[in-house]
N, C-alpha and C positions, 0 to 999 in steps of 0.2 A: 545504837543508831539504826536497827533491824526494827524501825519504827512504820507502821503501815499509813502515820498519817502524814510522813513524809512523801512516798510516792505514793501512786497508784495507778497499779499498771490493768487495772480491769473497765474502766474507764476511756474509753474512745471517742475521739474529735470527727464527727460526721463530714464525710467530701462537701459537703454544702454549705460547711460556717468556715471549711481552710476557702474554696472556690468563691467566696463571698467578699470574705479578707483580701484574698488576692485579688480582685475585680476591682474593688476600691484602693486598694496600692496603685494597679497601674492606671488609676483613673486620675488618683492624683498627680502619676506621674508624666500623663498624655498633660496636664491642664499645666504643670508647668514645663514640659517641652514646647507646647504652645503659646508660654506667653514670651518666650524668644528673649528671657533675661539670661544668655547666657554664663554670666560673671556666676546670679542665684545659681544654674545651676550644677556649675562646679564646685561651688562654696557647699552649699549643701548635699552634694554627693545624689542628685535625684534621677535614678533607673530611668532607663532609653525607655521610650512608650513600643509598645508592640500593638501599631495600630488596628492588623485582622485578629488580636486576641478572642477568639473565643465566637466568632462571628463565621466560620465552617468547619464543617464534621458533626456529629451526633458522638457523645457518650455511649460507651456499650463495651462490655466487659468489665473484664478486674487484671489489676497489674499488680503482680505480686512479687513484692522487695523483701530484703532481707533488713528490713525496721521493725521496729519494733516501739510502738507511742509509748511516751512515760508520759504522765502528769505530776507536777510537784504542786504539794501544800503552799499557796499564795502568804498560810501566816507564819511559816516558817522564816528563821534566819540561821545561817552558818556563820561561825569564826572561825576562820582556819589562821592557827599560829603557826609561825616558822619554827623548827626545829635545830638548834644546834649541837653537836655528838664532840666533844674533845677530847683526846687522847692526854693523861695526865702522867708529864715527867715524874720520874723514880726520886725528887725531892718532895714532892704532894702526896704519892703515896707511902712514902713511909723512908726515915732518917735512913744515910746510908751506915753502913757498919764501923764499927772502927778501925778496921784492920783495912777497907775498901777507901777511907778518907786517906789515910796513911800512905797506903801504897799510890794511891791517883792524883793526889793532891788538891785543893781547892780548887786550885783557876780549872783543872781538867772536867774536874763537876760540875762548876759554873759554866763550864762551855759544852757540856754533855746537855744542862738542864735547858741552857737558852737557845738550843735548834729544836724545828719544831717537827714535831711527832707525826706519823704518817696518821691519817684520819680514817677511823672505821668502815670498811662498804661493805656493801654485798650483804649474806648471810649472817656476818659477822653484828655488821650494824643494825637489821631489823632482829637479832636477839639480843641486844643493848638494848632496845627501845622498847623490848618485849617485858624486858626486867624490870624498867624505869616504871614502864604501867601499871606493874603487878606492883608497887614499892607502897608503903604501907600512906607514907605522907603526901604519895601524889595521889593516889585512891582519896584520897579525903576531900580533894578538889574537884577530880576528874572520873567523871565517868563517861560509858557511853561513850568512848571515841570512836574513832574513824581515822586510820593513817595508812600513809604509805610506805611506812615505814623506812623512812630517807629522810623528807625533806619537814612535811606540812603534819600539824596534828586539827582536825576538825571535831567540832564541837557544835551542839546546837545551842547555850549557855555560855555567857561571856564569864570567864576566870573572872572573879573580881577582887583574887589575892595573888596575883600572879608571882611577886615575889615572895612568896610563903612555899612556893611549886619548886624556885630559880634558887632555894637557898639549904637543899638537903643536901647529906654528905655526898660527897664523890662515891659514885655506884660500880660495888665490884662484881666483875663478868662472872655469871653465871652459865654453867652450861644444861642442855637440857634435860628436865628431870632432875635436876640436882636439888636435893635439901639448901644444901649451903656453898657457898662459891669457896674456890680455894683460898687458901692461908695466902700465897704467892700472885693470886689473882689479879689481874692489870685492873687498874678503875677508869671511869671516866665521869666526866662532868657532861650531864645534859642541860641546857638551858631552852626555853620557850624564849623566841625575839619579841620583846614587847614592840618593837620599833617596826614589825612583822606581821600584823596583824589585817586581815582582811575580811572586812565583813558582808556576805554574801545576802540579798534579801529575794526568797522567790518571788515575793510581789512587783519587785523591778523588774525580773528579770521576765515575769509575764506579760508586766506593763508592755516592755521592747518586743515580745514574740507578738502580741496580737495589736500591734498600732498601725492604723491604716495608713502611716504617713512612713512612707520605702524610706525617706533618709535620716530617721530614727537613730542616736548613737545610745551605748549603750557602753558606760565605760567599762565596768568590771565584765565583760563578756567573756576574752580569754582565760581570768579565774575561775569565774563559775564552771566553764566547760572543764577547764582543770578538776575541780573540787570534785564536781559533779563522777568524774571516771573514776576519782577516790575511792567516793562513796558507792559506789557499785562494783568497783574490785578489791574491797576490804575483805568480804568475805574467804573470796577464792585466797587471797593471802594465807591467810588465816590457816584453812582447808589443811592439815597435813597429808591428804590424797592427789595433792595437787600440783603441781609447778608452775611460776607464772616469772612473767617475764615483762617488765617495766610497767607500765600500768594497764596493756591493754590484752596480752598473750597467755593463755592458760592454757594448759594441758593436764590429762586425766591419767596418774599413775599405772594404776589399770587398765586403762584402754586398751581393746580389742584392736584398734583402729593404728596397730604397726606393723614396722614391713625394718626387717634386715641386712642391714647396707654392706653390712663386711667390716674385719678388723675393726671388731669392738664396739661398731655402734649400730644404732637403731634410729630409723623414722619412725615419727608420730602424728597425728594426727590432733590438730586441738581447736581453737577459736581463738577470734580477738573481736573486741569489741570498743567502740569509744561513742564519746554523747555527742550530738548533732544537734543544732538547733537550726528549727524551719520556723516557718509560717504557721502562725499560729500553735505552734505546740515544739515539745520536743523530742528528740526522734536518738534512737540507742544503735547505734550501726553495729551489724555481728556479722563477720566474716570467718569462712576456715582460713586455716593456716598449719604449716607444717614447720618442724625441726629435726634437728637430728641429738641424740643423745647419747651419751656413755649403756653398753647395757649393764644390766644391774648383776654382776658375775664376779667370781671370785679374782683376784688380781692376776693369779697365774694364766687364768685361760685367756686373760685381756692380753696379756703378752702371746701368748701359741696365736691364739687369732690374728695378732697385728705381726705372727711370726720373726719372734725378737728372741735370738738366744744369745747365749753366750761368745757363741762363735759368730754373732754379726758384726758388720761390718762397722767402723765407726760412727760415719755418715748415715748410715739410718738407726743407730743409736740416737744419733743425736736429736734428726726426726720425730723417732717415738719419743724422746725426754720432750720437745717441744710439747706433741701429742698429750702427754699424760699430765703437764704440766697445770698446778691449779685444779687437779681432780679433787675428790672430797670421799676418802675411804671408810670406813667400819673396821677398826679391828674384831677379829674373831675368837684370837687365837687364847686369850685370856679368859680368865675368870668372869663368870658375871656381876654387875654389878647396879645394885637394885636400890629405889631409894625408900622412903621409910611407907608409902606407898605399893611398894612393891611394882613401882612401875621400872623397867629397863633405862640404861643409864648411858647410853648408844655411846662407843670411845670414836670418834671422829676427828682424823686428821686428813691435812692437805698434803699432796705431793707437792714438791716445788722443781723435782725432775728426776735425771739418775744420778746414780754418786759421781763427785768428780773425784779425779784423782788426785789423793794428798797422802805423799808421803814424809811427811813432817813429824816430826815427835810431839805428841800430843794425846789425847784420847782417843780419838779417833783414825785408823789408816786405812786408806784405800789406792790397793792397787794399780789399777787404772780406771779409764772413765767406761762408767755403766758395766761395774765387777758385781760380781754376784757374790750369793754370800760365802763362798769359803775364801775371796778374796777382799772382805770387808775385814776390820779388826778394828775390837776396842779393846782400851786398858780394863782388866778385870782386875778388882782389888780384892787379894788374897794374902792375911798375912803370914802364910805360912812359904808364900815368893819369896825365893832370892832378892836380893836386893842388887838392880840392873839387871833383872834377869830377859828384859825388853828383848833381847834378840830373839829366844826362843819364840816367838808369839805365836808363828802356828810352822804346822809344817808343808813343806811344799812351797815355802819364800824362797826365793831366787838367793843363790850361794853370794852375789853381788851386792843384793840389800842386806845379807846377813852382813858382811863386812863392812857398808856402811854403814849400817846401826852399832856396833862395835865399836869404829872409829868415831864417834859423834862427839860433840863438844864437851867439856866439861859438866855446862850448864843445862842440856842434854837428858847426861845421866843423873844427874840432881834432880829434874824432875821428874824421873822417871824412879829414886832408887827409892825401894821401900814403900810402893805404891800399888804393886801386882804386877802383871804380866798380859801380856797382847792376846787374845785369845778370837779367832775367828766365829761368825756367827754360825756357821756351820756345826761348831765346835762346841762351841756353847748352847 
């Protein structure tokens, strides 16, 4: 879509053919405020006349805006299709076990499969749609797009097999750099909305910018302006240097242009920009703009800067778990892992806060809320453990948990006997 005979932005509209346009709009519109048909000219929506337009002062200087004139191809046309992302229940991706039908029973499956699944966003959903594009059978339809990776997929080329696109298997998440998605891998169903389909033509949409007549409508206006921000924030999407934020906010990884807030994060300095349409032409609005962000540091020092230890207090535990919640980390501490490429294979997970406290017999035990790790414990399977040997898990558990782990239910120790033993991550 990085097509040069799409825009052109070297191309400028002379102050004498916008000043000409405009002269004959309100000329039009003085002649019908003067013929006093009020009913026409609420029906036709016809601009108040400004009768000293233009009639004192002298021209002289330059006024310098932060616009910026495109010009679009008059023979160009857009189709922008709607996009839809499904989450696919665990009976679509694959039969459940026999020992899971057994234990759960039909109707629990049947009412597991018929609620409906939370819908992909964020990050998550523009690398679903990232994978869909690279997929071998939509490549054979599709090229050259344009998306925002959400909603809309634009094209200059009308699909004319659309259900050839709408009928590949269910697509399993890939993460990135990966050769091949995992074995466990969640799928999902994307569909193009035939029912969705908007077709944009420059040539109207020039027709409406240079018509001398002010009460002009112009139905797809809202779209085009839509489409139009698409296609000129496609790229920066794209950009792995960059961050952007809904269709119009970008920011420069690198940028010189920050400044230090305290407790973890950072100002930036970036732009936004959206499409305008004027008189006679159209116009790219670019303004600065700031955020604030995570800085990019190891997890420990995010805590000493936001001064979070062990010995804090509940309440601003809970704070920072707010704070950190929904963050997007790098593990480091492993192996690397490279794909056939030799490109890195980044392990990226989310926070969802701090540990709460669960002292349940399980795999998992935590102390209290927001323990660290000599107070976190998982079951470690060893089978050289005692069988129930779950009390021992680590040392330095309270003489009162030791006892009630001891006393614990029957069913308890069953799940626990012959399985291994509690071992702290400290420990571990």
């Amino acid at each position: 879509m990085n097509d040069p005979r799409l825009l052109d932005w070297n191309r400028t509209t002379t102050s004498d053919e916008v000043a000409t346009l405009e002269d004959t709009i309100l000329r039009n519109a003085a002649a019908e405020n003067a013929s006093g048909n009020l009913y026409r000219q609420q029906r036709l929506a016809v601009p108040v006349g400004r009768p000293d337009y233009g009639t004192n002062g002298v021209p002289s200087g330059e006024l310098w805006t932060n616009y910026f004139e495109m010009h679009v191809n008059p023979d160009v046309t857009l189709f922008a299709y709607g996009i839809s992302v499904k989450s696919l229940p665990p009976e679509e991706v694959g039969k459940p076990s026999m020992k899971e039908e057994n234990n759960s029973g039909s109707a629990a499956i049947g009412a597991f499969h018929n609620r409906d699944l939370p819908a992909p966003m964020g990050k998550k959903l523009k690398r679903i749609i990232q994978c869909w594009l690279q997929h071998s059978s939509v490549r054979r339809h599709i090229s050259n797009a344009v998306t925002d990776y959400s909603q809309i997929l634009i094209l200059k080329n009308e699909i004319e097999e659309i259900e050839k696109v709408n009928n590949i298997d269910p697509l399993p998440y890939r993460a990135e750099n990966e050769d091949d998605p995992k074995p466990d891998a969640k799928r999902y169903e994307i569909r193009l909305q035939e029912s969705n389909v908007a077709t944009l033509k420059f040539s109207e949409l020039l027709e409406y910018l240079q018509s001398p007549q002010g009460n002009k409508t112009y139905e797809t206006k809202s779209p085009m302006v839509q489409n139009l921000d698409i296609v000129l924030g496609h790229a920066r999407k794209t950009a792995p240097d960059r961050i952007t934020f809904g269709r119009g906010q970008c920011f420069l990884l690198e940028s010189k242009d920050k400044r230090q807030l305290g407790r973890g994060l950072i100002g930036m300095r970036g732009f936004f920009s959206s499409v305008r349409l004027a008189t006679h032409r159209n116009l790219l609005n670019c303004n600065v703009c700031h955020g604030a962000f995570y800085s990019a540091v190891n997890l420990v020092k995010l805590f000493k800067d936001a001064r979070i230890t062990d010995q804090s207090s509940k309440s601003n535990k809970e704070e920072f778990g707010k704070f950190i919640k929904g963050l997007r980390v790098e593990i480091d501490h492993l192996p690397e892992k490279r794909n056939k490429n030799d490109q890195l294979i980044p392990r990226i997970r989310t926070i969802f806060g701090l540990a709460h406290a669960n002292k349940a017999v399980g795999k998992v035990r935590v102390e209290r809320f927001g323990a660290g790790p000599n107070d976190v414990f998982f079951l470690h399977e060893n089978e050289a453990t005692e069988p129930g040997s779950a009390a021992n898990y680590a040392e330095g558990i309270s003489a009162r948990a030791r006892v009630q782990e001891k006393s614990s239910s029957k069913s308890s120790t069953s799940l626990l006997s012959g399985r291994g033993s509690y071992i702290s991550v400290t420990k571990y």
